[in-house]
C-alpha positions as CSV (number, residue, x, y, z in Angstrom):
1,X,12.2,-34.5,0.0
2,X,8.6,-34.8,-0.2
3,X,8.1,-34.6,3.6
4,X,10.6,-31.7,4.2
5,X,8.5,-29.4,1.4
6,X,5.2,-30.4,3.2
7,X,7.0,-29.0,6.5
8,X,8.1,-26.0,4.9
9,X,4.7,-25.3,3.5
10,X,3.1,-25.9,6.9
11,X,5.6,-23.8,8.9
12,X,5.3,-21.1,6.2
13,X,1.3,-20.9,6.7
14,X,1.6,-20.8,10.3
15,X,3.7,-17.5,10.4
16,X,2.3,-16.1,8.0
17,X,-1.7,-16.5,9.7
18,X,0.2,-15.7,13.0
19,X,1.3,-12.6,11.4
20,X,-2.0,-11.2,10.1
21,X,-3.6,-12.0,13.3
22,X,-1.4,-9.8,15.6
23,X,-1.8,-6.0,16.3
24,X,1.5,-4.5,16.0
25,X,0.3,-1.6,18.7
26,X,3.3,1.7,18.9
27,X,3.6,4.5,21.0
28,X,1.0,7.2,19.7
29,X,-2.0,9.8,20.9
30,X,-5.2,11.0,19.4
31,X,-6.9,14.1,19.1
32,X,-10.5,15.0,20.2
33,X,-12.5,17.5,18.4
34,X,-11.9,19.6,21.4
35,X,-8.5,19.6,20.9
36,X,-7.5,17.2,23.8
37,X,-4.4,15.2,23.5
38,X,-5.1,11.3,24.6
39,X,-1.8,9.3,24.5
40,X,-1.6,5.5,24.6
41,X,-0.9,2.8,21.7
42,X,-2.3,3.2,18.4
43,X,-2.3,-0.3,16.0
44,X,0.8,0.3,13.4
45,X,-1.3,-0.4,10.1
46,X,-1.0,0.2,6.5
47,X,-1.9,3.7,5.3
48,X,-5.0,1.9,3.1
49,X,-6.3,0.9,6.9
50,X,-5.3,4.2,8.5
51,X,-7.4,6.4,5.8
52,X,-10.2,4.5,7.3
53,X,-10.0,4.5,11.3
54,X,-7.4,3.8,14.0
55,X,-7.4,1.4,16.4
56,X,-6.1,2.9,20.0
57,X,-5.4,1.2,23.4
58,X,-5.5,3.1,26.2
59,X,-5.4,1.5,30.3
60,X,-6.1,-1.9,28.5
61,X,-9.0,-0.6,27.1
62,X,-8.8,-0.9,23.0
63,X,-11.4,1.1,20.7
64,X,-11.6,1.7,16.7
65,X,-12.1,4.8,16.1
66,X,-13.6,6.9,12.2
67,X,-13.1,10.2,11.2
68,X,-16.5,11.4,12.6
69,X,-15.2,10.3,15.9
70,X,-11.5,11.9,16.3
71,X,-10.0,15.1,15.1
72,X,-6.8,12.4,14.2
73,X,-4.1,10.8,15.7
74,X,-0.7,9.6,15.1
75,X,2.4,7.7,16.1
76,X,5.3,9.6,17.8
77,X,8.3,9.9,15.7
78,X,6.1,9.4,12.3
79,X,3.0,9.4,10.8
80,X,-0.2,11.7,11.8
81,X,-3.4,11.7,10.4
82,X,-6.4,13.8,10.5
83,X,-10.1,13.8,9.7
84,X,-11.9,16.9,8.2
85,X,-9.4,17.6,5.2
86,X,-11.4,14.8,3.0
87,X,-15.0,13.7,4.0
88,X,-15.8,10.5,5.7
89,X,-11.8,10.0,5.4
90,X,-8.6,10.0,7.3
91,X,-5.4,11.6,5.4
92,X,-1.6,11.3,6.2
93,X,-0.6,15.0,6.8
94,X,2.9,15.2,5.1
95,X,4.2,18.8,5.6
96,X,2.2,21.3,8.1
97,X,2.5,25.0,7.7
98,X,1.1,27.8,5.8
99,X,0.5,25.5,2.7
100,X,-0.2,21.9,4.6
101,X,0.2,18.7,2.1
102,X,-1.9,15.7,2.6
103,X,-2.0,12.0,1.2
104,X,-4.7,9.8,0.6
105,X,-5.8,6.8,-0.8
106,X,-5.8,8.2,-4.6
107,X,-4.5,11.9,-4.5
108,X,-2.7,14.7,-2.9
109,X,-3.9,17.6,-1.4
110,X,-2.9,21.2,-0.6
111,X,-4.4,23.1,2.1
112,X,-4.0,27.3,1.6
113,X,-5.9,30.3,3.3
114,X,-7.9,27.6,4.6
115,X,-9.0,26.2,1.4
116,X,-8.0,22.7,0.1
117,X,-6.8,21.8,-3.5
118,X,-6.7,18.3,-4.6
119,X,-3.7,17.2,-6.9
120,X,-4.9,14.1,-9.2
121,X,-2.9,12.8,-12.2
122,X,-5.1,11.2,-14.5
123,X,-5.3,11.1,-18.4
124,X,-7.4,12.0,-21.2
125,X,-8.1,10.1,-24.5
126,X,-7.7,12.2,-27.5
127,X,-8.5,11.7,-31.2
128,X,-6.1,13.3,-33.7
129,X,-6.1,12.1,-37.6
130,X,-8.0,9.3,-36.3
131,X,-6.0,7.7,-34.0
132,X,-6.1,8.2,-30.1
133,X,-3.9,9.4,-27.8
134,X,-3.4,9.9,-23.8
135,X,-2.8,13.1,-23.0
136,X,-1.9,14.4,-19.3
137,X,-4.8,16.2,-17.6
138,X,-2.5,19.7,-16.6
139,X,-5.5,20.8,-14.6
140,X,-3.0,20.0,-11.1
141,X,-0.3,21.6,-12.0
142,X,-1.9,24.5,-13.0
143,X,-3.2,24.8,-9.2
144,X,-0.2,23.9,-7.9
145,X,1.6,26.9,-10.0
146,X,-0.9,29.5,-8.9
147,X,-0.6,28.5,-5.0
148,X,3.6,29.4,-5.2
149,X,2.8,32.0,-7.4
150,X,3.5,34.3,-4.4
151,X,6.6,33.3,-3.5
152,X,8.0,31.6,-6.5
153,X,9.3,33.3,-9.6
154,X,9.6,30.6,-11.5
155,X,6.1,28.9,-10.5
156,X,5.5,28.0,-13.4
157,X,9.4,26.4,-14.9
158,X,8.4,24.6,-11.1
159,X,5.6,23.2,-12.0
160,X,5.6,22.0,-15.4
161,X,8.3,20.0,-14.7
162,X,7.3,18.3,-11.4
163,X,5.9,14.6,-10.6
164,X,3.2,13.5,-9.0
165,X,5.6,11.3,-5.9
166,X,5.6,12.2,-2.1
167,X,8.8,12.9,-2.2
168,X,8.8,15.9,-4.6
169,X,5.7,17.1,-3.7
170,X,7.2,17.3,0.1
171,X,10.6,19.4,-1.3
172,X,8.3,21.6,-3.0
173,X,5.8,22.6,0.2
174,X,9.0,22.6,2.6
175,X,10.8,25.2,0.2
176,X,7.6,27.4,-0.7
177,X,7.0,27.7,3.5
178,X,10.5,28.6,4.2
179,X,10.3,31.0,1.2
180,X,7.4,32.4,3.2
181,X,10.3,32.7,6.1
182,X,8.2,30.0,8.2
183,X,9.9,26.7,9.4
184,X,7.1,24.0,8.8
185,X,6.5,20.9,10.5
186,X,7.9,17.8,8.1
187,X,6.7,14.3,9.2
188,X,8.9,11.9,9.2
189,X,11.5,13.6,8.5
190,X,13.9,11.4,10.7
191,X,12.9,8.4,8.2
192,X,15.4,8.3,5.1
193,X,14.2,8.3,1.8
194,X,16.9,5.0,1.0
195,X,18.4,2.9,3.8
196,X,21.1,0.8,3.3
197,X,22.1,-2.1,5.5
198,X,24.6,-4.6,5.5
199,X,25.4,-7.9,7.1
200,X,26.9,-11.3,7.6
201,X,25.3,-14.4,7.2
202,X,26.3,-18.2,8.2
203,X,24.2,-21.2,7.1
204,X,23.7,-24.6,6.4
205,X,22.7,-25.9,2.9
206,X,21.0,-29.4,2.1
207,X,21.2,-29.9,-1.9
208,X,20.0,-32.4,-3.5
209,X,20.3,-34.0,-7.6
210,X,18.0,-35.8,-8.9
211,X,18.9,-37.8,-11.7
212,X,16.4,-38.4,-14.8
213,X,17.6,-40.9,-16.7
214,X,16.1,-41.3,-20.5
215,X,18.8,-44.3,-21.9
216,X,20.6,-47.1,-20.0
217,X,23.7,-45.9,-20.9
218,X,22.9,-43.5,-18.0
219,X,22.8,-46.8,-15.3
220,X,26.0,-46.0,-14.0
221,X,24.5,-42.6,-12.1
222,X,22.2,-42.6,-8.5
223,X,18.8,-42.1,-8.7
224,X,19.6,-38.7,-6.4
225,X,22.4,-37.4,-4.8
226,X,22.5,-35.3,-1.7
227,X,25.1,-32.8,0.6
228,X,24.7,-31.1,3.6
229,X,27.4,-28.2,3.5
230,X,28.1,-25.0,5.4
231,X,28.2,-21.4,3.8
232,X,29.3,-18.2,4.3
233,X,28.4,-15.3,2.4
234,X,27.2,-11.3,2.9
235,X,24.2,-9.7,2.6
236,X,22.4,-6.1,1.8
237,X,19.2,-4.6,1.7
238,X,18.3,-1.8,0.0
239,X,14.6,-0.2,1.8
240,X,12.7,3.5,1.9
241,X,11.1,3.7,5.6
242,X,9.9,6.8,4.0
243,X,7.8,4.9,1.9
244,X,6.9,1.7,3.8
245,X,8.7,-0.4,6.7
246,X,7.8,-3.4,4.6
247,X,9.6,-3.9,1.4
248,X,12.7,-4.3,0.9
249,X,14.9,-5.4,-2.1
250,X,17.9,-7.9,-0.6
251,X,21.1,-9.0,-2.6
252,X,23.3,-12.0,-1.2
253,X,26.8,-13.7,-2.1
254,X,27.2,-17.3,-0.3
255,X,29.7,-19.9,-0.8
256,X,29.6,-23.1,-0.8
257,X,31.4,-26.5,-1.4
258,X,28.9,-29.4,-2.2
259,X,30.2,-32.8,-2.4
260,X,27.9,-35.9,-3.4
261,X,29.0,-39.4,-3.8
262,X,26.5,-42.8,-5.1
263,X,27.1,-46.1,-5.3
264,X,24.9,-47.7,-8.1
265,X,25.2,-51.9,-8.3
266,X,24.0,-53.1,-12.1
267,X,23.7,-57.0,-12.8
268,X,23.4,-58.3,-16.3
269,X,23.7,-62.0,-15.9
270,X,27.0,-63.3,-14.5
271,X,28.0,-59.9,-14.5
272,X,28.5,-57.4,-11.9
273,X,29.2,-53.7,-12.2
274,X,29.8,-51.3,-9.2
275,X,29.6,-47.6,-10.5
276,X,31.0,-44.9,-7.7
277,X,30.5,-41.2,-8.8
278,X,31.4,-38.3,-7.1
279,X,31.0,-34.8,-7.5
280,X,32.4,-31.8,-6.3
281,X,31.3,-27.9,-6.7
282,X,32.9,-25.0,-5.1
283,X,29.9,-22.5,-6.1
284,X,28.9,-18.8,-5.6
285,X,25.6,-18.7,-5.1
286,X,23.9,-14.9,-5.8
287,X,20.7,-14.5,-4.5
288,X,18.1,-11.5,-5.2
289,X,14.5,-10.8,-3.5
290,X,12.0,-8.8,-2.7
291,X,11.5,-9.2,1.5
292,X,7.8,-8.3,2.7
293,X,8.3,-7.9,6.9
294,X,5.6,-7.8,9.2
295,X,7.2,-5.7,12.0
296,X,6.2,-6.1,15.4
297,X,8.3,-4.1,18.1
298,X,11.3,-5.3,18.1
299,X,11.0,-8.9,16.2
300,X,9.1,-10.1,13.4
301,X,8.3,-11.8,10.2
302,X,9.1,-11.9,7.2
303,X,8.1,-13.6,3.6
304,X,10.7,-13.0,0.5
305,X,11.2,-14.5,-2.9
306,X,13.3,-14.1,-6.4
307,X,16.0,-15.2,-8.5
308,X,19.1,-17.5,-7.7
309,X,22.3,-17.2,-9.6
310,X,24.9,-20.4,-9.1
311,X,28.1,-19.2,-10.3
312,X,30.6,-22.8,-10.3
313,X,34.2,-21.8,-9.8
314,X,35.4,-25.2,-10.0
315,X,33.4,-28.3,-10.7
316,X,34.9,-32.1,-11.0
317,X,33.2,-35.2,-11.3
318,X,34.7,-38.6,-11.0
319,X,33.3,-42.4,-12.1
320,X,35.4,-45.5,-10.7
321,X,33.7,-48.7,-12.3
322,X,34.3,-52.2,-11.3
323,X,33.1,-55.6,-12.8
324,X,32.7,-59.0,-11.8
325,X,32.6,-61.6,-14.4
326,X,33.2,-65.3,-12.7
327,X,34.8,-63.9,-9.3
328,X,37.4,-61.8,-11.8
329,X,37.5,-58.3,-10.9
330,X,38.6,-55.7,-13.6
331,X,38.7,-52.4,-12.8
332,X,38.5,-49.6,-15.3
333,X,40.5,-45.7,-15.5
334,X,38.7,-43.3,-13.4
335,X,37.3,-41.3,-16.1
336,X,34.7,-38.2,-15.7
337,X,30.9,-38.9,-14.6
338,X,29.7,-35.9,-17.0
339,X,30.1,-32.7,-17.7
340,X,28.6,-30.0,-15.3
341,X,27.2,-26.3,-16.6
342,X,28.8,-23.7,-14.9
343,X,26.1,-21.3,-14.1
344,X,22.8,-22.3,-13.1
345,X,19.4,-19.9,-12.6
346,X,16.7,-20.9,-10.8
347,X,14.0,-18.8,-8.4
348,X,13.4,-19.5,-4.4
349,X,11.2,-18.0,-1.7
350,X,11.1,-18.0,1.9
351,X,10.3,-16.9,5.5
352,X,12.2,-15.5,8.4
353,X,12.3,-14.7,12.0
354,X,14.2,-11.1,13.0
355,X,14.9,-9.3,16.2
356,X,16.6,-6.3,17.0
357,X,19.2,-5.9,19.8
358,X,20.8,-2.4,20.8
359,X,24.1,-2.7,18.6
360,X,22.3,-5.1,16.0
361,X,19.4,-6.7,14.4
362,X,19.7,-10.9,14.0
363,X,17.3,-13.4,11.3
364,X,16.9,-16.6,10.6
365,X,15.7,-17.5,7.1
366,X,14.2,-20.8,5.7
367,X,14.4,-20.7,2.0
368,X,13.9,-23.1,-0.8
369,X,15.4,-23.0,-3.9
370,X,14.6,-24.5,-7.1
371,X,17.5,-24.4,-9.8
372,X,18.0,-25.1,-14.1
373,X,19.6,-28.5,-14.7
374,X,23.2,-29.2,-13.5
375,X,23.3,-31.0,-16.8
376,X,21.4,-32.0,-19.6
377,X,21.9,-34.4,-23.1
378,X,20.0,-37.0,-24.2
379,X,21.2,-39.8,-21.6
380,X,19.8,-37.7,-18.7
381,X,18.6,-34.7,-16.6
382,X,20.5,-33.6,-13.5
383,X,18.1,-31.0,-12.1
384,X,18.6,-29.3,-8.9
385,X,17.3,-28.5,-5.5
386,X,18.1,-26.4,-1.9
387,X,17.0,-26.2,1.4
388,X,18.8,-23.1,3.3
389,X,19.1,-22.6,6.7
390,X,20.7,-19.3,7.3
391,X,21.5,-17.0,10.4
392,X,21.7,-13.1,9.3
393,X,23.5,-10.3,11.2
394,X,23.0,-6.6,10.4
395,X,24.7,-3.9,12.2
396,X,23.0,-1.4,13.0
């Protein structure tokens, strides 16, 4: 067991320093100060790296470039950038039209008559009767009222009730330009907000119980027990592209029979006992994670963890014991081995391959699981352990 978690740890630091080494280069262009429109392959980073230069290939030639260099650039299909809204800075241009919206690292910002705004939420300490309080800093919403003020009756009903997140902010400049009667340029606006996807998943399963025995009326149990078992199950994953290409939240339902068997020999003298025990699980097994991809093209990585639920719809174990006093045999009523919870928690992690075809997108997962007790009382511990080996298929 040992050997096969060293693997996993190996093979898991592999990918993942394979994965932060490559450039994950998309169709894109960028945009001279004179206005010139270069096109070529522009390096697919986070935003964080993106506020602060862009790394573009063009005829195999591959340059970083800062906002004192470019006017901005941009991926085709999605996000676009430009310099000069916030000094020495890149920011993600969100809506375009008579009022623009920008992102950056910290803040929002509005662009109007040629003048930029900039929308930060932060708060105040106050002291009243001694004690202090937070309060909201207005001061944003305030200039964000004033700029719809033109168009917008209720600027001000509008405002006080709106939240600092992307995707309000973007409802709110898209309505105010088409209130204007102009039809503004929303980026990735072909992105969804929520995703969902589903899928089918086969796999392999090597369990493993190990048995830690406190008192020796526990003998009669294996030192560990172990099962290699097919599953089939279903899986979901919940994303925002909108928001990031990276996370996603991913439910699973697997099942799967386990069946372990140990014989255990115990001499006392002239005596000799011979303990079989068996046991046999017909389980649900519910896992939930958070999956962090690193998206190349059409294949990649991917690094997840969470909680495991193990849900036992039936459960049996079985102890046939035999003794040998003086070459008599005497055989005792199969009775049961010990009594088995029936859920079990535990948390997992693990790493993935994925590539996309044209009518679907296929993963393999590695996973490790790490589970509560199959049983527990004074004798002895049962705890429990998983490798998973699973194949994944979305439709897309």
């Amino acid at each position: 067991m040992k050997d096969k978690i060293l693997f996993a740890t190996i093979f898991f630091v592999l990918i993942v320093n394979s994965s932060f080494c490559k450039n994950n280069f998309r169709s894109g262009f960028i945009i001279t100060f004179e206005k010139d429109t270069i096109v070529g392959q522009v390096d697919y980073r986070s935003d964080k790296k993106n506020y602060n230069s862009c790394i573009f290939k063009a005829e195999h030639e591959e340059r970083e470039y800062y906002p004192n260099e470019i006017l901005g650039f941009g991926y085709y299909d999605d996000k676009f950038f430009l310099s000069q809204i916030v000094e020495g800075s890149f920011v993600e241009v969100l809506v375009s039209g008579e009022m623009s919206l920008f992102k950056s690292l910290d803040k929002y910002h509005l662009k109007k008559d040629g003048n930029v705004y900039n929308l930060e939420l932060f708060f105040e300490e106050v002291k009243k009767d001694g004690t202090v309080h937070l309060i909201e800093n207005t001061r944003w919403r305030g200039i964000l009222s004033y700029l719809i003020s033109d168009c917008m009756s209720d600027h001000r009903s509008i405002a006080s009730n709106l939240k600092t997140k992307e995707r309000s902010l973007i409802e709110l400049v898209v309505t105010y330009n088409k209130c204007k009667g102009l039809d503004p340029k929303e980026f990735k606006a072909n992105k969804p907000w929520t995703k969902f996807d589903f899928g089918a998943t086969v796999g392999i399963a090597r369990s493993g119980i190990l048995i830690r025995k406190k008192l020796e009326s526990a003998s009669y149990l294996g030192d560990s027990y172990n099962s290699i078992d097919p599953s089939i199950g279903v899986v979901f994953d919940i994303s925002s592209p909108r928001m990031t290409e990276r996370v996603a939240f991913q439910g699973e339902l697997h099942f799967i029979k386990h069946s372990y068997s140990s014989l255990v020999l115990v001499k006392k003298y002239s005596l000799r006992e011979y303990h079989d025990t068996y046991i046999d699980l017909s389980s649900l097994s519910i896992p939930l994670s958070f999956k962090y991809s690193f998206p190349e093209r059409k294949n990649g990585f991917y690094l997840q963890g969470g909680i495991n639920l193990d849900y036992h719809l039936t459960s049996r174990t079985k102890l046939l014991t035999e003794r040998i006093i003086c070459n008599v045999v005497n055989t005792s009523p199969e009775r049961s081995a010990f009594k088995i919870n029936k859920e079990q928690i535990g948390c997992w992690g693990g790493i993935g391959m994925f590539r996309s075809f044209p009518k679907f997108k296929a993963s393999v997962a590695l996973r490790y699981f790490q589970i509560s007790p199959l049983h527990k009382s004074e004798d002895f511990t049962a705890t429990s352990s998983r490798f998973f080996m699973n194949l994944i298929l979305y439709k897309k």
